[in-house]
Residue frames relative to the residue before (quaternion, step in Angstrom):
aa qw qx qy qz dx dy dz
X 1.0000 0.0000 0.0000 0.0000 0.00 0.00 0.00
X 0.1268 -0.8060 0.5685 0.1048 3.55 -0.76 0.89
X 0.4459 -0.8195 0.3407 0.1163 3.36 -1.43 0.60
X 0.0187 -0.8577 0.4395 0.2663 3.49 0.70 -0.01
X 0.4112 -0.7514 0.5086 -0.0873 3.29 -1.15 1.83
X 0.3879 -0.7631 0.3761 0.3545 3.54 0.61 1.22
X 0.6441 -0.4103 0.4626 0.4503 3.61 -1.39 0.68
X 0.6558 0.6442 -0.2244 0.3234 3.66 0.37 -1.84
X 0.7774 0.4195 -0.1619 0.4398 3.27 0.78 -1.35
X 0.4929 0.7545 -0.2028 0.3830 3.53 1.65 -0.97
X 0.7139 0.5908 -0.0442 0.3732 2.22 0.96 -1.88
X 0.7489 0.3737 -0.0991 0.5382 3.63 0.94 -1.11
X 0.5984 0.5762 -0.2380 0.5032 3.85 1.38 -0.45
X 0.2668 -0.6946 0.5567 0.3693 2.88 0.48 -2.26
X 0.4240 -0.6283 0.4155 0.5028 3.30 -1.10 0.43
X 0.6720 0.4829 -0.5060 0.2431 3.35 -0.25 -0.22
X 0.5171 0.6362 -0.2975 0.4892 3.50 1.42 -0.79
X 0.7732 0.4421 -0.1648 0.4237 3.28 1.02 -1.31
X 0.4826 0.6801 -0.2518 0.4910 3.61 1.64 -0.46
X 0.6334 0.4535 -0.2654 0.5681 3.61 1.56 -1.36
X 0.6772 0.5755 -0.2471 0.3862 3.08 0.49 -1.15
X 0.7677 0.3081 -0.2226 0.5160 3.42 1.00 -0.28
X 0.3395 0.7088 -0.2557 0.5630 3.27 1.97 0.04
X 0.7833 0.4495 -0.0591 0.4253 3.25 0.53 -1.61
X 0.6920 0.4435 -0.1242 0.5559 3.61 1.00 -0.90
X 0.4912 0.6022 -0.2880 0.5596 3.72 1.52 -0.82
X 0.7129 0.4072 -0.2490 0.5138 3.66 0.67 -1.43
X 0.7461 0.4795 -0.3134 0.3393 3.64 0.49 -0.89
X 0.6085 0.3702 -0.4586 0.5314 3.42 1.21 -0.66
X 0.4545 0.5712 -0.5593 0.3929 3.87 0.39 -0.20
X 0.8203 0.4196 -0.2419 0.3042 3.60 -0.12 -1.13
X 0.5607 0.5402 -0.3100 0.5456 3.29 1.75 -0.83
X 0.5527 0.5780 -0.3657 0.4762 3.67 1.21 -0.71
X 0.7291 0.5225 -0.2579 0.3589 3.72 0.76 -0.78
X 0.4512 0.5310 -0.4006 0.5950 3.38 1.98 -1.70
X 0.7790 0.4926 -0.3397 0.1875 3.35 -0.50 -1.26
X 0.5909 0.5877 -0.2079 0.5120 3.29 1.18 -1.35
X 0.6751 0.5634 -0.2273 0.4186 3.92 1.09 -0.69
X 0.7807 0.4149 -0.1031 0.4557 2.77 1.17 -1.68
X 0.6133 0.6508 -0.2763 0.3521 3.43 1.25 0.34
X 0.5074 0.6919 -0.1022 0.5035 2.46 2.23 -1.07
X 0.6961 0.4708 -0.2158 0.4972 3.02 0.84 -1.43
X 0.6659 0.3202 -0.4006 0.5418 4.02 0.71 -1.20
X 0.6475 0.4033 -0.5588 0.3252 3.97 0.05 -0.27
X 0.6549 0.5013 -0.3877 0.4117 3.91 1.04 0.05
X 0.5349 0.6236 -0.1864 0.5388 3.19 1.33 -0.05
X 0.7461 0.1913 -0.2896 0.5682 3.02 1.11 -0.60
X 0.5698 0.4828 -0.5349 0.3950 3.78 0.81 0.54
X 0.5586 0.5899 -0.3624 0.4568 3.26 0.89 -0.45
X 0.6123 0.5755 -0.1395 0.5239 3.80 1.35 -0.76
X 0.7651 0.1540 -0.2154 0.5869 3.46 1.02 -0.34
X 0.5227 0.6020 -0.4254 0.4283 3.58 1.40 0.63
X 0.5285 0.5737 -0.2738 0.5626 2.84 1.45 -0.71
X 0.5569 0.6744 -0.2628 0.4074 3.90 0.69 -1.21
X 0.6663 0.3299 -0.1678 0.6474 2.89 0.63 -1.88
X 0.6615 0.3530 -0.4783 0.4573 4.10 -0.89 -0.20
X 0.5796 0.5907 -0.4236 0.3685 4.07 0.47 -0.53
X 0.7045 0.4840 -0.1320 0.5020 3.00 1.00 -1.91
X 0.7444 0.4308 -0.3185 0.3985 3.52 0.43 -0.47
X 0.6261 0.5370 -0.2671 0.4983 3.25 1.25 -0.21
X 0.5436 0.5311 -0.4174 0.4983 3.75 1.70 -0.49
X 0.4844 0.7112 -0.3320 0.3865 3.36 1.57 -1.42
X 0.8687 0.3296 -0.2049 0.3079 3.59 0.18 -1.11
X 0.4824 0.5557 -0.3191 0.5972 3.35 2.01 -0.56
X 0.7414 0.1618 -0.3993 0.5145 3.57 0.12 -0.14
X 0.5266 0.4756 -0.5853 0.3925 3.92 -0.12 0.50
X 0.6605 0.5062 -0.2706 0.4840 3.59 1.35 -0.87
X 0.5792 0.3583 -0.4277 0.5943 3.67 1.04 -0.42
X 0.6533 0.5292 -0.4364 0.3203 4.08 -0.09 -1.18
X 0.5888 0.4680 -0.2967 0.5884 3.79 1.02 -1.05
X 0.8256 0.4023 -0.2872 0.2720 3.30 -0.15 -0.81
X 0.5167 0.5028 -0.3122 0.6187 3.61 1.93 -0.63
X 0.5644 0.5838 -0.3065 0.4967 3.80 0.63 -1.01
X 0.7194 0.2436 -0.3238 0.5641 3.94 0.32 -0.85
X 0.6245 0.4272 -0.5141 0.4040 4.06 0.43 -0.31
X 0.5942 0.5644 -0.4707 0.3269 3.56 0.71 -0.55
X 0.6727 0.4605 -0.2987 0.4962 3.37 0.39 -1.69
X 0.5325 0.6586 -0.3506 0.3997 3.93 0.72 -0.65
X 0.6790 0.5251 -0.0107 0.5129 3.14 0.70 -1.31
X 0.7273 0.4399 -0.1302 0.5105 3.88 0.60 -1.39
X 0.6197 0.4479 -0.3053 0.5675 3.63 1.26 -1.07
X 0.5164 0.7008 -0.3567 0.3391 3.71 0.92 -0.92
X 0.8047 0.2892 -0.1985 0.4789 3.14 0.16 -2.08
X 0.4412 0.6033 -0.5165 0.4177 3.73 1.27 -1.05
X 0.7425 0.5132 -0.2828 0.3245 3.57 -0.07 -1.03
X 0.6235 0.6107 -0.2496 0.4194 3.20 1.01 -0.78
X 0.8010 0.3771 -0.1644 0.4349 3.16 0.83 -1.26
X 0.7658 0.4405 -0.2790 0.3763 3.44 1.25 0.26
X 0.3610 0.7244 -0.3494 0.4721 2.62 1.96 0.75
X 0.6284 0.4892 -0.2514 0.5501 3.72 1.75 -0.91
């Protein structure tokens, strides 16, 4: 990737001054290109690992309430067959 080093600035530096200088800034956006290029990586693993986790929560509420719904569902009918019973005993 080349830089273009204003005339102005050239001028007062030099090219060679101006050559580093565009050298120097060339390398740095490289390396920020890498931090960046890392650190994205890393939060886009993070965030699977975050909605894996999600998903295993949710499936686990999933199975606690099938275990309460069944378990409220057999006191009802319990209960409904009871009084039912009751009253056809009189």
């Amino acid at each position: 990737m080349q830089m273009n080093v204003p005339a102005a600035l050239r001028l007062k530096i030099g090219d060679e001054a101006a050559e580093s200088l565009a050298d120097m800034f060339a390398s740095a956006q490289a390396r920020s290109d890498v931090r960046l290029t890392e650190e994205i990586c890393s939060l886009r693993v993070e965030m699977h690992q975050g909605i894996a986790q999600i998903r295993q929560e949710v499936a686990t509420s999933r199975v606690e309430i099938l275990k309460w719904m069944i378990g409220l569902w057999i006191v009802h009918l319990s209960a409904t067959i009871g009084i039912i019973g009751f009253m056809l005993r009189r």
